[in-house]
N, C-alpha and C positions, 0 to 999 in steps of 0.2 A: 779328597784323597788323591795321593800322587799318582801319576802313571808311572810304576814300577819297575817295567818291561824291558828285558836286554835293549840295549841300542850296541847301532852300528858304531865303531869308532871310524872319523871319515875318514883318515888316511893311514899309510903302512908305518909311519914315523910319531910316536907321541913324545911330549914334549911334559910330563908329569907336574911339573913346575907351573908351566903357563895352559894346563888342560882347562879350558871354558868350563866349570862348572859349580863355580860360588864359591862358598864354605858348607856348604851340606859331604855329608860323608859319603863316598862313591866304593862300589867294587867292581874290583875288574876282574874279568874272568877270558881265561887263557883255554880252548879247547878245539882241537883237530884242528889247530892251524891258525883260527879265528879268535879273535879279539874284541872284547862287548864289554860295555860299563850297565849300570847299574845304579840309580842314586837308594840308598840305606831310611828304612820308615825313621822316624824319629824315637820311637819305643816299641819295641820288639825283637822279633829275631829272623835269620834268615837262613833259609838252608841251602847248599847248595849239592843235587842231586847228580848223579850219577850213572852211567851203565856202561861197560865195555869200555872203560877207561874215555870215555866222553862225556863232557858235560852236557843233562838232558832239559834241565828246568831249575829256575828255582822258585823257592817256596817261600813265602813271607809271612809271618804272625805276627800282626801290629797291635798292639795295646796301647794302652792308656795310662796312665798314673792316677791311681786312685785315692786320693788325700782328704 
């Protein structure tokens, strides 16, 4: 299993285009100022939590495909 867990973006300029991070699907999350990516499970879903107009957490339910 991946490490899920906000990361720091390392500088105040991204470049979306040339961001180092594969082909895996990423989110960015924009809250009180700060900037944090996120790489997306492969099957499941994510939520992203809330309180007092800041972002608190998010949440991830990963599954499987079952065939």
């Amino acid at each position: 299993m991946k490490d899920l867990r906000l990361q720091d973006i390392p500088s105040k300029i991204i470049d979306i285009e040339t961001f180092d991070a594969g082909k895996e699907p990423l989110v960015f999350v924009l809250s009180n100022g700060i900037l944090k990516y996120a790489p997306l499970p492969p099957h499941g879903e994510t939520k992203i939590v809330t309180h007092n107009n800041k972002v608190t957490r998010l949440l991830y339910n990963e599954g499987e495909l079952f065939e």
